[in-house]
VOFI-128880 format. One line per field, with one value per residue: residue number from 1; residue in three letters; y, x, z of N, C-alpha, C, O in turn. Coordinates in steps of 0.05 Angstrom, whole numbers, plus 5000, padded with zeros to 4 digits. Each point is the difference from the previous one (the first is absolute). Layout:
REM VOFI-128880
k NUM  ... $
r ALA  ... $
nv Y  ... $
nu X  ... $
nw Z  ... $
cav Y  ... $
cau X  ... $
caw Z  ... $
cv Y  ... $
cu X  ... $
cw Z  ... $
ov Y  ... $
ou X  ... $
ow Z  ... $
REM end
This chain:
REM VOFI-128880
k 1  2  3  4  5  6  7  8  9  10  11  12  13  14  15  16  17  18  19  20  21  22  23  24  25  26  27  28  29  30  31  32  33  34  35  36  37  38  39  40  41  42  43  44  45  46  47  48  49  50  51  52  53  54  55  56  57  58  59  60  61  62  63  64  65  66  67  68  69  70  71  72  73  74  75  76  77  78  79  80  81  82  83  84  85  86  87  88  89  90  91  92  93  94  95  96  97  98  99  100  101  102  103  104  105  106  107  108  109  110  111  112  113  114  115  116  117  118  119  120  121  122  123 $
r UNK  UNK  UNK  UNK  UNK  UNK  UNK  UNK  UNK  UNK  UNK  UNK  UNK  UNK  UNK  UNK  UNK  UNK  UNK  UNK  UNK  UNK  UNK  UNK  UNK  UNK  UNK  UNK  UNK  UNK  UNK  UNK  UNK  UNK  UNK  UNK  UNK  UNK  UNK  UNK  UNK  UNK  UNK  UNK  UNK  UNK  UNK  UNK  UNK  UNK  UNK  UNK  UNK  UNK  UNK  UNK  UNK  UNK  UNK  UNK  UNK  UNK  UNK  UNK  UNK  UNK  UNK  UNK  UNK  UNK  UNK  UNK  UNK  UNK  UNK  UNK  UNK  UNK  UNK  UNK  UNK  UNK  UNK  UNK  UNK  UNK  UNK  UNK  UNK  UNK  UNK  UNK  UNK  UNK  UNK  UNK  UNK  UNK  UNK  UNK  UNK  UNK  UNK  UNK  UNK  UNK  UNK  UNK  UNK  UNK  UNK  UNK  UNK  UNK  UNK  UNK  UNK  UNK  UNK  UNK  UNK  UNK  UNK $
nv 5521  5014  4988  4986  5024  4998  4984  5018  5043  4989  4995  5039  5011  4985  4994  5036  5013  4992  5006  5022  4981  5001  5024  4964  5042  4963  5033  5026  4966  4992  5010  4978  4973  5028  4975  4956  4995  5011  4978  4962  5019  4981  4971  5011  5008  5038  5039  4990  5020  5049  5028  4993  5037  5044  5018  4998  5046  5010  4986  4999  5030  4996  4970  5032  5020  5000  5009  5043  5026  5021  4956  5038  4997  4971  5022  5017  4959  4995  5037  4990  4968  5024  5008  4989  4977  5000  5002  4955  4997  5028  5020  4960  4990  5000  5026  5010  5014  4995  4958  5029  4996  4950  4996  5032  5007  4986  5021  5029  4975  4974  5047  4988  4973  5004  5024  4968  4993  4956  4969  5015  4993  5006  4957 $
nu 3030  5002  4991  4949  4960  5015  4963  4970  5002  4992  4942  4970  5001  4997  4954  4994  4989  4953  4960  5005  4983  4992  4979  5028  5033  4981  5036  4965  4981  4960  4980  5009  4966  4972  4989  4988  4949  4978  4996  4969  4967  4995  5024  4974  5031  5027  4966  4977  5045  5008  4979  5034  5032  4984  4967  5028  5022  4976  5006  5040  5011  4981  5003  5013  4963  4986  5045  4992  4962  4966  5010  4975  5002  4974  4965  5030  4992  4961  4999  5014  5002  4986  5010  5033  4990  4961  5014  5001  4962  5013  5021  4987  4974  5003  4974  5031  4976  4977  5019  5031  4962  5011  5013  4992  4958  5035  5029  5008  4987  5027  5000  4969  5011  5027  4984  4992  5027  5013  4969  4973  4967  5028  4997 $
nw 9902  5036  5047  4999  5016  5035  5031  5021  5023  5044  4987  5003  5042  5042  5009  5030  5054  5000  5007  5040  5051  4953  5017  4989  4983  4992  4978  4999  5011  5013  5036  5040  4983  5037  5046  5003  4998  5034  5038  4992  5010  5044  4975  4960  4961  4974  4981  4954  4979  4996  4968  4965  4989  4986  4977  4968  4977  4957  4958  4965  4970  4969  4961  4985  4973  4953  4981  4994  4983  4978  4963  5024  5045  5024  5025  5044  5022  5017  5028  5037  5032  5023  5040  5023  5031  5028  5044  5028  5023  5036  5027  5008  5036  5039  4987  4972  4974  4974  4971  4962  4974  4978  4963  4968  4960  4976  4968  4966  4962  4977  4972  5000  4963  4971  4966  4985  4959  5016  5003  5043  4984  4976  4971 $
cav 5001  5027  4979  4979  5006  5006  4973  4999  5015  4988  4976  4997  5021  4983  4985  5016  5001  4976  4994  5021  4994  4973  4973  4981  4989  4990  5008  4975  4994  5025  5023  4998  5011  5023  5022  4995  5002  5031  5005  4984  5003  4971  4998  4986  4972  4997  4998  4975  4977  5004  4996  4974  4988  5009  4978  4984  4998  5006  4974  4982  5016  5001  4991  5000  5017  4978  4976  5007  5011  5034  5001  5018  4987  4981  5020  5009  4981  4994  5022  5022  4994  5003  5036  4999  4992  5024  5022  4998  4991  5032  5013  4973  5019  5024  5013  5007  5033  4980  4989  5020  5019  4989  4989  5026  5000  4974  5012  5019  4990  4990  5025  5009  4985  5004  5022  4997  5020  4978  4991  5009  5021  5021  5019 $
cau 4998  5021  5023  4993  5013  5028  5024  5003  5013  5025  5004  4998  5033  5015  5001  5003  5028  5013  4997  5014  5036  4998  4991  4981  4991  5027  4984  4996  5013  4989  5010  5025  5003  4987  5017  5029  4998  4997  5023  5026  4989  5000  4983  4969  5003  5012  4993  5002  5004  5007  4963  4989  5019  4992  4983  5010  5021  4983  4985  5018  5004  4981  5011  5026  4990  4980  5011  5025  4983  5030  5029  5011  5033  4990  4992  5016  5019  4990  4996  5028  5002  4972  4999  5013  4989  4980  5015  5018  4987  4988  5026  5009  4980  5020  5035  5019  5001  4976  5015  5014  4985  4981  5033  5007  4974  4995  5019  4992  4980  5024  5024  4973  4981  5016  5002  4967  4978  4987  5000  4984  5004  4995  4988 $
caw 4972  4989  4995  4982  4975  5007  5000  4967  4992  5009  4997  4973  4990  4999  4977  4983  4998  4995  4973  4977  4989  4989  5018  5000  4986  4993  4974  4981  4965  4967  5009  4984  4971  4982  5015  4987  4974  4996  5014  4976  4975  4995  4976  5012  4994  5035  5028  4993  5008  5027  5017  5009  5016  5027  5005  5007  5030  5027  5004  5015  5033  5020  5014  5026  5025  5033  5011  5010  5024  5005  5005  4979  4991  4978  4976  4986  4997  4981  4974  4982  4968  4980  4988  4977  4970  4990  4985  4970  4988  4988  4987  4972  4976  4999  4979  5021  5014  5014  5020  5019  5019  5021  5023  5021  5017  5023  5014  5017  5010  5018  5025  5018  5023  5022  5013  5000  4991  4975  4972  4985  4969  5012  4975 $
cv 5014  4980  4990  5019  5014  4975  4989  5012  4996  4970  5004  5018  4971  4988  5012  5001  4966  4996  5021  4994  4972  4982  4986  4990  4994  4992  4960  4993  5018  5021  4994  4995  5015  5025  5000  5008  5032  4999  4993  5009  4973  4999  4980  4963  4995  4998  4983  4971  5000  4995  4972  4983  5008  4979  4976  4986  5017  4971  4991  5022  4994  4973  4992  5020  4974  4973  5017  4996  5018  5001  5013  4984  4979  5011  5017  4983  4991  5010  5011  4972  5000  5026  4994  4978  5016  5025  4992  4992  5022  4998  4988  5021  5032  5012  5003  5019  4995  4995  5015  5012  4988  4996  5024  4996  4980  5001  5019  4991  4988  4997  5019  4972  4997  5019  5004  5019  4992  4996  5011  5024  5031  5032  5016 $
cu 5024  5027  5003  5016  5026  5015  4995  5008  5031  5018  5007  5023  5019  4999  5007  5036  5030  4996  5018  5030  4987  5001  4978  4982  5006  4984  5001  5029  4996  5012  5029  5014  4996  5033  5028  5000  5007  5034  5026  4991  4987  4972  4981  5008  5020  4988  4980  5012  5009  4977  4999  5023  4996  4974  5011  5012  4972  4985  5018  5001  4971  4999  5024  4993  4980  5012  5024  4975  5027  5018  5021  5033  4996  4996  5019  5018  4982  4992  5030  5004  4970  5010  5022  4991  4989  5026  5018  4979  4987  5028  4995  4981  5008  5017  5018  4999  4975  5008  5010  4988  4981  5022  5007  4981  4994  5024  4981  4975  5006  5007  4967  4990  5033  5002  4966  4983  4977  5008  4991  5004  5002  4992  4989 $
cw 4987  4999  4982  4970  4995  4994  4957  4978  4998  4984  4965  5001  4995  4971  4968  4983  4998  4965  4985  4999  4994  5030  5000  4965  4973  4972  4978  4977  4983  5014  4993  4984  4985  5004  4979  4970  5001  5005  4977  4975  4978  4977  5016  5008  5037  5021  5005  5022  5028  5019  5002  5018  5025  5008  5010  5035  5025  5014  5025  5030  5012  5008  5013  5024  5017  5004  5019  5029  5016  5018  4986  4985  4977  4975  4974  4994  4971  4977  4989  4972  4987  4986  4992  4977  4985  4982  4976  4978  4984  4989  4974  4988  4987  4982  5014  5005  5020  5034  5019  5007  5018  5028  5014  5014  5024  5025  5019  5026  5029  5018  5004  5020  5021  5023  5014  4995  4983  4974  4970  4971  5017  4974  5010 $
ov 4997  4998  4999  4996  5007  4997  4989  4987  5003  4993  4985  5003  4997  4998  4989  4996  4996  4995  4998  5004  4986  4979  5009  4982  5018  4985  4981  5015  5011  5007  5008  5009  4998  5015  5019  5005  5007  5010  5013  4993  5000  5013  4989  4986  4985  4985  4994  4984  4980  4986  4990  4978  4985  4982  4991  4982  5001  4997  4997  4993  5000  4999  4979  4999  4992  4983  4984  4986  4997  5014  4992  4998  5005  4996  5000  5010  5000  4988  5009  5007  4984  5005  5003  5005  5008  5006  5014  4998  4997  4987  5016  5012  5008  4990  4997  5004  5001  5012  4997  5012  5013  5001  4995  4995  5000  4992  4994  5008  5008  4984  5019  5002  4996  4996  5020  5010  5014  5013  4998  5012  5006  5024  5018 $
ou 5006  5014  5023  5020  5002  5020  5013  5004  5015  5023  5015  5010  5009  5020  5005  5012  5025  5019  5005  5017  4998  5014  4978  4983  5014  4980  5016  5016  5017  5019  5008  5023  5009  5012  5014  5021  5015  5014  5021  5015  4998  4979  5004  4991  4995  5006  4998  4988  5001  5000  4984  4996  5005  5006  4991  4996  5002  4992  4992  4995  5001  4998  5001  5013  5000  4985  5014  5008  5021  5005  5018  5008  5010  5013  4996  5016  5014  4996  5002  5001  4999  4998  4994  5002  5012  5002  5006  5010  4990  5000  5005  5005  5000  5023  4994  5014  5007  4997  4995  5010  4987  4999  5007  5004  4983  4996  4990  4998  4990  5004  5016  4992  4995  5008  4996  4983  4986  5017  5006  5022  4984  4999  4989 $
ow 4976  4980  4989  4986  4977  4986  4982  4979  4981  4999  4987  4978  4977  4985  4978  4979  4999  4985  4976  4982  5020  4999  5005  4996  4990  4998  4996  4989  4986  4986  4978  4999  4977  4985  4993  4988  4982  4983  4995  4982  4975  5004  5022  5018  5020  5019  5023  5014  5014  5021  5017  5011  5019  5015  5021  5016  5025  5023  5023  5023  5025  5025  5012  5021  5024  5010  5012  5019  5013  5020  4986  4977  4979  4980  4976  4985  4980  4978  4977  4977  4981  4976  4976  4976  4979  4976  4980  4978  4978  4979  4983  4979  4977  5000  5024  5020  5023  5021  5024  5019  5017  5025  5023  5024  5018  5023  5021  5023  5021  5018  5001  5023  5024  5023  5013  5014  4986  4988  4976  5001  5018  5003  4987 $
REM end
């Protein structure tokens, strides 16, 4: 019995510690458009139309996730032009001061999943 509950203890540290560095889970449209509204200062009508360009490219990435069946290489050959569409499609919405600060945020962003520290907001 004592195993049992150890091996579970064991099971919920892991999971724990995966959800805190953002593994496995991956914030909605409305979340990332909320993230960007606090982050760009974006008016109701902006984040509006971003909630619906993100909806969008989540439709298309998921299916390019169940026609790649996790061919991760397929996957990223097929999403980098989705995510630049999506980005020039936020930038049009955007002011220009807007833009230069989505363009550093997406820089920096970048240079963490290079270095693998993820993608993820780190607010």
């Amino acid at each position: 019995m004592k195993k049992i509950l150890l091996m579970c203890c064991f099971l919920m540290g892991i999971a724990a510690v995966s959800h805190a560095q953002g593994g496995g889970m991956r914030k909605s449209p409305e979340e990332r458009a909320k993230d960007l509204q606090t982050q760009l200062k974006l008016t109701d009508d902006q984040t509006t139309k971003i909630t619906a360009i993100y909806k969008e490219q989540a439709t298309k990435m998921d299916s390019v996730r169940t026609a790649a069946n996790g061919d991760r290489s397929a996957m990223r050959g097929a999403m980098r032009p989705m995510m630049e569409a999506t980005n020039t499609k936020i930038k049009a919405i955007l002011t220009p001061d807007q833009a230069a600060a989505y363009d550093k945020a997406m820089k920096e962003r970048m240079d963490r999943m290079r270095q693998g520290g993820g993608g993820g907001s780190q607010n």
